[in-house]
C-alpha positions as CSV (number, residue, x, y, z in Angstrom):
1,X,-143.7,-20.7,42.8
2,X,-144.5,-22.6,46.1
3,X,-141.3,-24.2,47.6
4,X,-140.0,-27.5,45.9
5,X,-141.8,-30.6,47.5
6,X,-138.7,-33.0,46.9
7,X,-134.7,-32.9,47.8
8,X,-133.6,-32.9,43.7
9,X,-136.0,-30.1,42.8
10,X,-134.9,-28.1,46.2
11,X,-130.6,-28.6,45.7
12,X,-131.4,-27.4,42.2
13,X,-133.6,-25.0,42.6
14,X,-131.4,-23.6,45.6
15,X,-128.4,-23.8,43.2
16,X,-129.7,-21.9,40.7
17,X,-130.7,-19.2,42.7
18,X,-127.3,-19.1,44.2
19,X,-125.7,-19.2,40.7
20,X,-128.2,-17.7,38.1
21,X,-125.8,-14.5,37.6
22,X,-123.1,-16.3,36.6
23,X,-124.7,-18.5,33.7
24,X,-124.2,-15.6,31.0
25,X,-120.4,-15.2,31.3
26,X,-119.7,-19.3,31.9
27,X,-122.1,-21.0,29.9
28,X,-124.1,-19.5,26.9
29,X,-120.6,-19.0,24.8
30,X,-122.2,-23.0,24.8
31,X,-125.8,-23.8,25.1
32,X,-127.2,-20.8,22.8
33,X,-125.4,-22.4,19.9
34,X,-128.0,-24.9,20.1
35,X,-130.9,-22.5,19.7
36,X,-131.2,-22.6,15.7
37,X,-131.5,-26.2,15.6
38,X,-133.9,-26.4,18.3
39,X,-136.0,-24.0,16.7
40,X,-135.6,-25.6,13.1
41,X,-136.1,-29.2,15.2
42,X,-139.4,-27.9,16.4
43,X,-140.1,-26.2,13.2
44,X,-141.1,-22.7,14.8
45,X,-142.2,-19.7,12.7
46,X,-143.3,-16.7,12.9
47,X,-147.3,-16.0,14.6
48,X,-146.9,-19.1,16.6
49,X,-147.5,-19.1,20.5
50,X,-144.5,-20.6,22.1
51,X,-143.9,-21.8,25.4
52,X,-140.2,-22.1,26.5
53,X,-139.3,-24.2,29.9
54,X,-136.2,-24.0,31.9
55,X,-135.7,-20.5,30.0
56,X,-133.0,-19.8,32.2
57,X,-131.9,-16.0,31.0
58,X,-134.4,-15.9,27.9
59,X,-131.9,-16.6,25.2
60,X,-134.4,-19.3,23.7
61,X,-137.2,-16.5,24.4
62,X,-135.2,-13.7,23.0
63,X,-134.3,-16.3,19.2
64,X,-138.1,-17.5,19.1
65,X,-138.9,-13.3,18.9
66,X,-136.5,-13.2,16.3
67,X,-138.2,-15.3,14.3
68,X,-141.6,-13.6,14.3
69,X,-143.0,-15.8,16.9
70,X,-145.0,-15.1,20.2
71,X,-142.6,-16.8,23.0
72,X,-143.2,-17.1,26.7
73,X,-140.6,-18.1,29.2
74,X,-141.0,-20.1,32.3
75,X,-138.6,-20.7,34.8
76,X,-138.7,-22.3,38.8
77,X,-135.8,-19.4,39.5
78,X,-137.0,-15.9,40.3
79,X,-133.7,-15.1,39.9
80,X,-132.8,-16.7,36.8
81,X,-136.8,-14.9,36.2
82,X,-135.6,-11.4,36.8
83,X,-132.5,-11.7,34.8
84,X,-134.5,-12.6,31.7
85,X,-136.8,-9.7,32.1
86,X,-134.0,-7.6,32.4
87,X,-131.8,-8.8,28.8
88,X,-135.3,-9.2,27.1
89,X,-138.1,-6.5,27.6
90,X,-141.2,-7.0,26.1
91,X,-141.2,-10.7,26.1
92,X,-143.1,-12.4,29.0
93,X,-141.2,-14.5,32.1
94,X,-143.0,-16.0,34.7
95,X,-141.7,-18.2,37.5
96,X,-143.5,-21.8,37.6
97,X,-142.5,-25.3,37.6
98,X,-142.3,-27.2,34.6
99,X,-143.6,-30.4,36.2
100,X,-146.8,-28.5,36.9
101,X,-147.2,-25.6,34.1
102,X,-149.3,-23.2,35.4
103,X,-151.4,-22.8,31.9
104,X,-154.5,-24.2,30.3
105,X,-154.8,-27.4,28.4
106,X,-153.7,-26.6,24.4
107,X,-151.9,-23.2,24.7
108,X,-149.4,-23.2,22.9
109,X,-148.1,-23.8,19.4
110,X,-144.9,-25.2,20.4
111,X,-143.0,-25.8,23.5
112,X,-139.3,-25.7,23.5
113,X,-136.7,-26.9,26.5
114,X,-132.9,-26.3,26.0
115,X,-131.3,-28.4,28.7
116,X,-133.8,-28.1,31.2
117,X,-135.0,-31.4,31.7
118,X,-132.0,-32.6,33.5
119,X,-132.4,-29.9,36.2
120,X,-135.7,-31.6,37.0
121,X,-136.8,-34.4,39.6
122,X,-139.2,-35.7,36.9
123,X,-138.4,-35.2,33.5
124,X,-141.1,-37.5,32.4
125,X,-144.0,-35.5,34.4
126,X,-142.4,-32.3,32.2
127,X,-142.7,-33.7,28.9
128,X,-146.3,-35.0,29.6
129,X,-147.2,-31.4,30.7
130,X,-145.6,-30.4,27.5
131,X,-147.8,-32.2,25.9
132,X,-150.7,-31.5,27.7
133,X,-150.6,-27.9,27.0
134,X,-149.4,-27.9,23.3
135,X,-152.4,-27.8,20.6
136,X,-153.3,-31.3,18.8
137,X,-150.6,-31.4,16.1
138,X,-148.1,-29.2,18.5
139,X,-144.4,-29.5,18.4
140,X,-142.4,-30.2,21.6
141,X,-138.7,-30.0,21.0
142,X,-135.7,-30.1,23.4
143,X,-131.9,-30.7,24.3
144,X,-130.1,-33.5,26.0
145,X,-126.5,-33.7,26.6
146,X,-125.4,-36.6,24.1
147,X,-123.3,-39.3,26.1
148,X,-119.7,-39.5,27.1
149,X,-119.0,-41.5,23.9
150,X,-120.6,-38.6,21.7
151,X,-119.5,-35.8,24.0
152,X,-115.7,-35.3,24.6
153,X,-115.9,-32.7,27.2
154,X,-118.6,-34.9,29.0
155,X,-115.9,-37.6,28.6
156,X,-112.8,-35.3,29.9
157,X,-115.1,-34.7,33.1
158,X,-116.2,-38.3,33.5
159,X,-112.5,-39.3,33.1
160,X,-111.0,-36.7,35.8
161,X,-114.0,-37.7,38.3
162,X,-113.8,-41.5,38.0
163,X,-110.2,-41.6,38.4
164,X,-109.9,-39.1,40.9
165,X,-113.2,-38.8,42.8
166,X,-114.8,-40.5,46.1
167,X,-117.5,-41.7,43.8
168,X,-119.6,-42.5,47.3
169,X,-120.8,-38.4,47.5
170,X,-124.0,-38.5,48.2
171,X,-126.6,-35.8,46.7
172,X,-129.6,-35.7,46.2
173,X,-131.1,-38.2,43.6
174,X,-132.2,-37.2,40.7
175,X,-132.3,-38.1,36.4
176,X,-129.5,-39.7,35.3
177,X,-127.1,-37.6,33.6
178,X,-127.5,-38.7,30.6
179,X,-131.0,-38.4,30.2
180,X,-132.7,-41.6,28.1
181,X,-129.8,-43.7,26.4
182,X,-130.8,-44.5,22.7
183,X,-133.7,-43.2,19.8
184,X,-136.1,-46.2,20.9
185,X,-135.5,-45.1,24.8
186,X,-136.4,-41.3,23.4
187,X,-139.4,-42.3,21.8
188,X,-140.8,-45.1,24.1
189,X,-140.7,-42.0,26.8
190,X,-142.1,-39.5,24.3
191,X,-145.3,-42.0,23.6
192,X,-145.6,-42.5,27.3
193,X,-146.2,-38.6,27.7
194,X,-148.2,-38.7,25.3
195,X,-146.7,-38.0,21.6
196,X,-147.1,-39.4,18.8
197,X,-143.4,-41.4,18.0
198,X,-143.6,-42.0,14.7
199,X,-143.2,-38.2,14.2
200,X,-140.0,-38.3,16.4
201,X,-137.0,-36.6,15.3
202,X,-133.3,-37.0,16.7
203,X,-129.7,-36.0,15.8
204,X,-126.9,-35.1,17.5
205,X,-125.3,-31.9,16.9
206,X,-121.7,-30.2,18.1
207,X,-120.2,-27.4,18.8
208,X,-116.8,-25.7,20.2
209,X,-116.8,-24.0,23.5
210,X,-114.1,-21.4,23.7
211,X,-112.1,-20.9,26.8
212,X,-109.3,-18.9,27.9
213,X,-107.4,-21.1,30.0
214,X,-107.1,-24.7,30.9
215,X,-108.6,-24.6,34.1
216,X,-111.6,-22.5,33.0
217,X,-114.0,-25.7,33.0
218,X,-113.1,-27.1,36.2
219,X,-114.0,-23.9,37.8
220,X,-116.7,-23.1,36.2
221,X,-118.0,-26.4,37.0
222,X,-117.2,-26.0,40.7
223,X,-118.4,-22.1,40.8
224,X,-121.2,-22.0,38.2
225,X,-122.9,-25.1,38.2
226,X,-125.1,-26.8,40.2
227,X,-125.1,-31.4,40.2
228,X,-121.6,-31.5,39.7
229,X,-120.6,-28.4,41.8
230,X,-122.8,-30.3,44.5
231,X,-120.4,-33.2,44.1
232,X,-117.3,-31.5,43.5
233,X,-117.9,-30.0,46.6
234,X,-118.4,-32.1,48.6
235,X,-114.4,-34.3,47.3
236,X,-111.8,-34.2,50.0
237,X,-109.2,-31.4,49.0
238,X,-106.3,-34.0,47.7
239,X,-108.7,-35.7,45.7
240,X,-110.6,-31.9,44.4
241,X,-107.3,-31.2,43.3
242,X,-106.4,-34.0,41.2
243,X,-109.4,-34.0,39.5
244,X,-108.5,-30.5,38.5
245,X,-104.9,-31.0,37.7
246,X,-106.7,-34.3,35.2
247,X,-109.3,-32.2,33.4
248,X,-106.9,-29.3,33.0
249,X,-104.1,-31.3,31.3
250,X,-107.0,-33.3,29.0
251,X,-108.7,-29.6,28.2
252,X,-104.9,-29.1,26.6
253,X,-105.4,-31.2,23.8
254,X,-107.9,-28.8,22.4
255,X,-105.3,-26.1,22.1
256,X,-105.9,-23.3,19.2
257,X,-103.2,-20.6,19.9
258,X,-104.1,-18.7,22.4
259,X,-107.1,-20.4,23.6
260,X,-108.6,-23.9,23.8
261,X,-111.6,-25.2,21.6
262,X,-113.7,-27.9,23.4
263,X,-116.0,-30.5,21.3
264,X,-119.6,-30.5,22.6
265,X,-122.0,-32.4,21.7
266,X,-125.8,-32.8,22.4
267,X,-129.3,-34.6,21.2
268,X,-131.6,-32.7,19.5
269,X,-135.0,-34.3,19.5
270,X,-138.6,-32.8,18.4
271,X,-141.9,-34.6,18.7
272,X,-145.6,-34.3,17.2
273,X,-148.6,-34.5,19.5
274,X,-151.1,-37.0,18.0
């Protein structure tokens, strides 16, 4: 991939690089328990071509295979690239930009994103590439992180940072983090790229993340991520700690013996071309 043209797309892509080893053990006990209802969402089966952005280690990739389907993986980390080959041979990753997809116009049965967008400068430009290169009648689905009201591990991390945190950090700008804030926003920005709304589905579905140890989120937000590790980063060491010490007594409410049981939650939205 040529280098990233803007600061968002360059702090993330930098961050993933720095980081892509470390998203098997921290996060996907989370995000691949969205897979099946992405798939279902975007209603793949098995003989259909499917293109998935922001593939990240493959897992998306590797659950499309399972269903009989013909995936392809596309990531803007070489690294993230490399470790996807690795955990699924025989499937194809390539490195590329999902703002600029480096395939011809009406490719692909379905494209898929699970949490990608939100890593990109222009989420927008993504889904209208999306569209470009899905056949007429083509299914784009994709993941969102639901809102702070929806989402009470979102919340516990909004809570600890806006009590705790110099809130005047600067990074780089980018989406916000809660990427379009109601169905109409999802499909007015869904028709802009070019989809046909009316077809629009959306539901929000949750899960548990298990972790060992109260402050297992607030590191692996500091040490495994990338936005909020930019930010948490960047917080004066008096203030760093207290917005530990805050998410790690709020992660104790989810207690289940030995180890804690998190609520997630996220949107879940699939779209026709016209």
């Amino acid at each position: 991939m040529n280098a990233p043209n803007d600061e968002f797309t360059r702090f993330e892509h930098e961050g993933w690089q720095r980081v892509a080893d470390k998203y098997d053990s921290v996060w996907a006990q989370s995000t691949r328990q969205f897979i099946p209802s992405l798939l279902d969402a975007a209603e793949v089966s098995a003989r259909m071509s499917v293109l998935d952005i922001g593939s990240g280690p493959g897992y998306v990739a590797g659950a499309v295979k399972q269903r009989g389907a013909v995936p392809t993986g596309l990531d803007f980390s070489n690294q993230m690239v490399l470790i996807a080959q690795n955990m699924f041979p025989g499937i194809e990753f390539r490195e590329g930009d999902a703002q600029t997809l480096p395939f011809a116009d009406e490719s692909f049965d379905r494209v898929v994103a699970n949490f990608a967008l939100l890593h990109l400068s222009d989420p927008g430009r993504a889904c209208a590439e999306a569209c470009r290169v899905l056949k007429p009648r083509g299914r784009f689905g994709f993941t969102v992180w639901a809102e702070a009201a929806d989402n009470p591990y979102a919340q516990l991390i909004d809570d600890a940072i806006n009590a705790h945190a110099d809130l005047n950090v600067k990074l780089p700008s980018g989406p916000p983090y809660y990427l379009y804030k109601t169905k109409k926003h999802f499909r007015e920005a869904m028709e802009l790229a070019g989809f046909d709304g009316a077809s629009m589905t959306h539901a929000i579905h949750r899960i548990e993340w298990i972790v060992p140890t109260p402050s297992y989120p607030f590191e692996a937000e500091l040490n495994a991520g990338v936005r909020t590790a930019g930010f948490l980063a960047a917080q004066p060491a008096d203030r760093l700690r207290a917005i530990r010490s805050a998410i790690e007594e709020n992660v104790k409410q989810y207690a289940k013996g030995d180890y804690f049981a998190i609520p997630k939650a996220a949107y879940i939205i699939a779209v026709a071309k016209r």
